[in-house]
N, C-alpha and C positions, 0 to 999 in steps of 0.2 A: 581553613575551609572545610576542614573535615568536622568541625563541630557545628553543622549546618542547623538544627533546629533544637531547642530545649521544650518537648511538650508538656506544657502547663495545664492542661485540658482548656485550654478559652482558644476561643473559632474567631477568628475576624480578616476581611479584605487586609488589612493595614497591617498586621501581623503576617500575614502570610506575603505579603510584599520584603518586608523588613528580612523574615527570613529565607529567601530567596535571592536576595539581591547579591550574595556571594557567589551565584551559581550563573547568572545572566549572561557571563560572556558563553557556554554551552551554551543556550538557548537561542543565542541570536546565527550562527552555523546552521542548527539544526531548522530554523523556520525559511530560511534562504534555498537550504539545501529541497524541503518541500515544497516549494516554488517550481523551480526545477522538477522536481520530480514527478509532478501534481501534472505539470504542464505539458512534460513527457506523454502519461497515462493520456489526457485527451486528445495529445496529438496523432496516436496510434493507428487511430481508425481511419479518421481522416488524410495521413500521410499516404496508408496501405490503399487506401480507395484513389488518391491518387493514376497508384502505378499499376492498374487495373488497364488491359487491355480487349480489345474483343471487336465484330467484323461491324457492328453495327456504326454507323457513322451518327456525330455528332449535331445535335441540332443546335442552332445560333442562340437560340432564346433559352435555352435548358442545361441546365447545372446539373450534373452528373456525380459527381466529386472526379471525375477523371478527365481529363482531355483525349483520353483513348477509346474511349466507347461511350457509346448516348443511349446505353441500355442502363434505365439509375436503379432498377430491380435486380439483374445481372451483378452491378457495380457491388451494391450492399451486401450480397449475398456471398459475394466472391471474398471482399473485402473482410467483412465480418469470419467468414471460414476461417481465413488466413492470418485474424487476430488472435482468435482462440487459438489454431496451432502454436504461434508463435507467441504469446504471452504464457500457454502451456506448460510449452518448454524450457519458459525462463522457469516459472515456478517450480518446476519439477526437478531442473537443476539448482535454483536456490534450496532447492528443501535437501540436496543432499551433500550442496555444498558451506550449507549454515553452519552443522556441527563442526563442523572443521574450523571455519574464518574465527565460530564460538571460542574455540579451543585454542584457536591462535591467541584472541582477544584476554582469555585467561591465562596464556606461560608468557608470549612476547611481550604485550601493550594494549591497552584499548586503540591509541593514536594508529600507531601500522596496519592495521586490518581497516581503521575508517579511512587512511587516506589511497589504502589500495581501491573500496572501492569507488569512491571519488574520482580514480584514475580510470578506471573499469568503465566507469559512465562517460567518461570526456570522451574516451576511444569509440567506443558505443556511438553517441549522438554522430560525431566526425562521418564515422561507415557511413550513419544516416544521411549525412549531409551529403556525402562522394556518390553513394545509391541515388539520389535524388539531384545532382548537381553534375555529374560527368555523363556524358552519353553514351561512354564506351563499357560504364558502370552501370547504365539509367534501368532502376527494376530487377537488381539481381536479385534471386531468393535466397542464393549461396551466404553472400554478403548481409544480407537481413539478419537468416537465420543466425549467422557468426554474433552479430552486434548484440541480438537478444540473449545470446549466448553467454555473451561477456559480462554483459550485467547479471546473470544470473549466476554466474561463477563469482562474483565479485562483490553483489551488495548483502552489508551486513549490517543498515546501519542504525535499526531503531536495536539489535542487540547491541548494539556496543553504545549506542545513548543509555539505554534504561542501566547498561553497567556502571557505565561512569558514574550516574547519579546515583546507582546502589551502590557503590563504595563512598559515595559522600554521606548522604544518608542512611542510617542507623536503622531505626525502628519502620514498621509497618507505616505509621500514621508519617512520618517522612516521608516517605516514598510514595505513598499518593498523592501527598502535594508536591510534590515534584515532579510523578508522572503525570500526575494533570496537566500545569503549566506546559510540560513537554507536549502533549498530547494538544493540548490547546497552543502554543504556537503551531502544530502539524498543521492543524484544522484553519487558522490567520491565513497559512503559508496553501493551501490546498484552496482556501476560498477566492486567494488572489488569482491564483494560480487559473483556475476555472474560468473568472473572470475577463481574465486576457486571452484567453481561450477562443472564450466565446468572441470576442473584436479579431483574434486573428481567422477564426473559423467560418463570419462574416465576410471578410474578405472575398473566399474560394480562391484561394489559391491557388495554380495546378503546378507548384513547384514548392517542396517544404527547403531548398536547400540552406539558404539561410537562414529559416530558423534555427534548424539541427545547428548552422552554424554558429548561432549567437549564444544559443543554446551551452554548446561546447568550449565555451569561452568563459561565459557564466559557470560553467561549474569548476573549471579550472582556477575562478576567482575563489568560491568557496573552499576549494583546495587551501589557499594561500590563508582563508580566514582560519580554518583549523590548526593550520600550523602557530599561527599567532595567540589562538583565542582558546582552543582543546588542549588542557594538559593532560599528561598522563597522570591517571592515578589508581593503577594495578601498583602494590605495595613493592612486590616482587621488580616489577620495570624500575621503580625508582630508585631502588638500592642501586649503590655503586657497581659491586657484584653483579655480573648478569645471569641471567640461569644457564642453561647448559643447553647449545645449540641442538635445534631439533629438525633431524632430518626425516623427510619422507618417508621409510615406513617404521620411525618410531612416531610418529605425527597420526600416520593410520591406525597405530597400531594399539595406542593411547584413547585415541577417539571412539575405538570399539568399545574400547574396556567402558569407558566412561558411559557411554552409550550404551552396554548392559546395563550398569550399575542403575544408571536411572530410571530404564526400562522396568526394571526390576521392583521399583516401588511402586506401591499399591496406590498411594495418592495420584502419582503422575498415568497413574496406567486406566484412573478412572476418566481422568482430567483429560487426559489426553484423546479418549473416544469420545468426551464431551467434545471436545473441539475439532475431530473428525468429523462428527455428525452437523456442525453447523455450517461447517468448508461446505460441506458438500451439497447447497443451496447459494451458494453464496455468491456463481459464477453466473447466477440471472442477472445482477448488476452489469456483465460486459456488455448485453445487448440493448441497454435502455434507449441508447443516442440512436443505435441504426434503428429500434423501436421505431421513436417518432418520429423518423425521415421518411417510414412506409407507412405507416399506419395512420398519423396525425396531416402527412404532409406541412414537416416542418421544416425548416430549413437550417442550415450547419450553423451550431450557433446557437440555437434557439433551447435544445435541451440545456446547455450550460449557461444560460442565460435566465432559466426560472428556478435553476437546483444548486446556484451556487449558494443561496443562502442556510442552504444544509450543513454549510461547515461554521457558519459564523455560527446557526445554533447549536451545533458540535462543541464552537468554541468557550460559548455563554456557557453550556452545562459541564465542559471539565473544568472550567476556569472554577466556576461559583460553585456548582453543586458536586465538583469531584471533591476536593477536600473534606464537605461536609460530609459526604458519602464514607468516606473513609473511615468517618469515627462511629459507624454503624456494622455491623455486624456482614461480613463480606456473604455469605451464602447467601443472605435475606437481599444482599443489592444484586447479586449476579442471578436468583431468581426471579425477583421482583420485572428486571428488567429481560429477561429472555421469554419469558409468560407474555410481558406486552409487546416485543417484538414479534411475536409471531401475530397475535393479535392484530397488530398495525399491520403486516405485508398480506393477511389474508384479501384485504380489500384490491388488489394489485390482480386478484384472477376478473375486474373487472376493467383493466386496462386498455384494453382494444376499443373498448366503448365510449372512455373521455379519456383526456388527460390528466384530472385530477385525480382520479383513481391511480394513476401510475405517480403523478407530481405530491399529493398529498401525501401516502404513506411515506414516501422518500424524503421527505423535509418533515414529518412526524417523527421519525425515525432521530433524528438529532440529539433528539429531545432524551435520550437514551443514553448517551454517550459516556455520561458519567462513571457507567460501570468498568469502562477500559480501564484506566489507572485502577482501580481497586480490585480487577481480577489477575492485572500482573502486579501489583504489591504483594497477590495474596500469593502468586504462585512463587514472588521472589523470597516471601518469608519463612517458606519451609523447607530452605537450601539454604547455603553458608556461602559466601563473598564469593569460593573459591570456585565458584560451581554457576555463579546466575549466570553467565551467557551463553552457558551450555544447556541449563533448562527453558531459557527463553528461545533458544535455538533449537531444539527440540519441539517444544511448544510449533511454533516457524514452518518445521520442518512437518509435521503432519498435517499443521493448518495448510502449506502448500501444497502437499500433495493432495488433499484432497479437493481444492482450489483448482488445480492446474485440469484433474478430471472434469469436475463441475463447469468450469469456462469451454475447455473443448467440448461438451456435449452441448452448452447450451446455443453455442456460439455458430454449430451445425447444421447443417442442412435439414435434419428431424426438428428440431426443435423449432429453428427461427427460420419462417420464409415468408419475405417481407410480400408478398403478394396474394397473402390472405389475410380475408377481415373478420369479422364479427367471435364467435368463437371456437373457429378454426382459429383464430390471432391467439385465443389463449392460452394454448397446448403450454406456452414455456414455462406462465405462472401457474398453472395449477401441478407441475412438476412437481416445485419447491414444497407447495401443503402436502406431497405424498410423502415428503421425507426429513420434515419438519422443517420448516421458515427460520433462515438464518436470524437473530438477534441484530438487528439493525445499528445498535448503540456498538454492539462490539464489531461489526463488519470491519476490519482491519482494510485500508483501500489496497484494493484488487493485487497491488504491483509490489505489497510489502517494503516498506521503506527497509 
């Protein structure tokens, strides 16, 4: 398994099939588990609008998202607030508890860090499902926040994918085709995921408790598939011998160390304000959906119902043109593609006006995609085995935190207020072109797998 690719320099669909099919049972975990997780991300809004309360009484003919108040401006505004805090907070906890799960992932095992958080989410959706299903529960914030909490303490999981497959894979030009296909099952598993979305969000639910719960059952199956289908293959886990158990503050104490050391380098320290500075646009994405519910007067649903084919063409371009990408020169792809991502989201400060203006760059945007697998090949190739889920995690951990700001500001009461139009509506897009339009192709989705 570990002699995964022999590069010959010849590029073809059929070869790249052949060479990967050692690797396939990872892949089919990792597209299940974005399912899940995809489906999570759009439940968010919708669950939280929900449990939205307030004095105005209900009208019979009018959809709200909440059965507790018939104010649907009130509702978004409330709703949307309390996304941003709350998916904030996850990020901001993932970002500082990454390096660590990282660190785990490199002394323990890849398997134990994936299947804690695996475990992390089951607990997660359940809270959701008791918040939304118990009475004596129904709308707590305590309980929310907890849930979002846990996931954020707990998921680590495209760092500990992109490891596995970097210790299976050798060279550069491996690891983009393997981050591709991974990256491209994400986008199958994200597209489905949207999909069902949009049928459950049709519905109008005013109870999510069963889904969290099906939900929560589903991911405890995925548990079961990585136990079967994820081997471990940190070198050190598989010896007989095991390392030398690690306690909490040699765990802390470790993490620092490591955590100067890489700070310390000049490439990551460049890399790294690169991918500050794109975070921090990147949190326009959380308000697209409550966008069109005020501005378009569209209905739940409807946004995920024209933008899911954003992931299938996500998936077209890491499938077919990540590989190719790869045997091209990484600087020349990852500016190639950030020069036309901004180009593409400038037309978006015209979104209050049509839909296309907001629907078009967003599904242009796809088209881009190709450069994720080849700017984390590139960041995995100039670090050693013993180190990549700590630079991916790193990498993570400042794209979060600058993520979790960007989502709360945008997600606010200054930015988005669904009860203006024309271009008072565009204060949030014209934000992003003061501080440079995040790269559409690399928009990692919102929630960091």
């Amino acid at each position: 398994m570990s002699q995964l690719l022999v590069d010959d320099g010849r590029f073809g669909p059929r070869r790249v099939l052949l060479q990967l099919r050692p690797v396939w049972h990872i892949f089919l975990p990792y597209g299940l588990l974005s399912i899940l997780f995809m489906l999570a991300v759009q439940l968010y809004g919708p669950f939280l609008r929900s449990m939205v309360k307030c004095a105005t009484e209900m009208e019979p003919t009018v959809f709200t998202g909440s059965a507790h108040c018939g104010d649907a401006n009130l509702v978004l505004s409330v709703a949307q607030a309390r996304e941003g805090r709350l998916v904030a907070m996850k990020l901001l906890v993932h970002a500082f508890a990454g390096p660590v799960l990282a660190l785990l992932a490199d002394s323990i095992g890849r398997r134990p860090v994936l299947l804690l958080g695996l475990a992390g989410f089951t607990v997660a959706f359940c809270i959701f499902a008791s918040v939304a299903g118990l009475p004596v529960l129904h709308g707590s914030q305590s309980l929310m926040s907890l849930s979002f909490l846990v996931e954020g303490c707990t998921s680590a999981f495209d760092v500990v994918f992109l490891s596995v497959l970097a210790d299976l894979a050798k060279t550069t030009t491996e690891r983009v085709t393997c981050f591709s296909v991974l990256y491209g099952m994400g986008a199958l598993g994200h597209a489905i995921a949207i999909y069902l979305s949009a049928g459950i969000l049709r519905w109008q639910l005013q109870n999510y408790a069963a889904v969290w719960l099906a939900m929560s059952i589903g991911m405890a199956c995925v548990m079961l598939l990585v136990l079967v289908c994820v081997p471990e293959t940190l070198p050190s886990a598989q010896a007989k011998s095991r390392p030398q158990k690690l306690t909490l503050p040699r765990l802390m104490t470790s993490t620092a160390v490591q955590m100067r050391y890489l700070v310390s380098n000049r490439f990551l320290q460049i890399w790294l304000t690169a991918v500050l500075f794109k975070s921090l646009a990147a949190g326009l994405g959380s308000i697209y959906a409550s966008f069109t519910l005020a501005a378009y007067d569209w209905k739940p649903g409807d946004w995920q119902a024209v933008t899911w084919p954003f992931e299938m063409i996500s998936m077209g371009s890491l499938s077919f043109l990540g590989p190719l990408a790869g045997r091209k020169r990484p600087e020349v792809v990852i500016s190639f593609t950030s020069v036309s991502g901004i180009l593409i989201h400038l037309a978006q400060i015209f979104a209050p006006f049509a839909p296309f203006a907001l629907v078009g760059p967003h599904l242009s945007a796809g088209f881009l995609a190709f450069a994720r697998p080849v700017s984390a090949a590139y960041l995995s190739s100039i670090f050693p085995a013993s180190e990549q889920a700590k630079v991916q995690a790193l990498a993570h951990l400042v794209h979060d935190f600058g993520i979790s700001f960007s989502m709360a500001t945008f997600s606010g009461p200054w930015l988005f207020r669904p009860h203006l139009q024309g271009w008072d509506a565009a204060r949030p897009f014209l934000s992003p072109t003061q501080i440079g339009t995040e790269n559409g192709s690399q928009r990692r989705n919102l929630w960091n797998l």
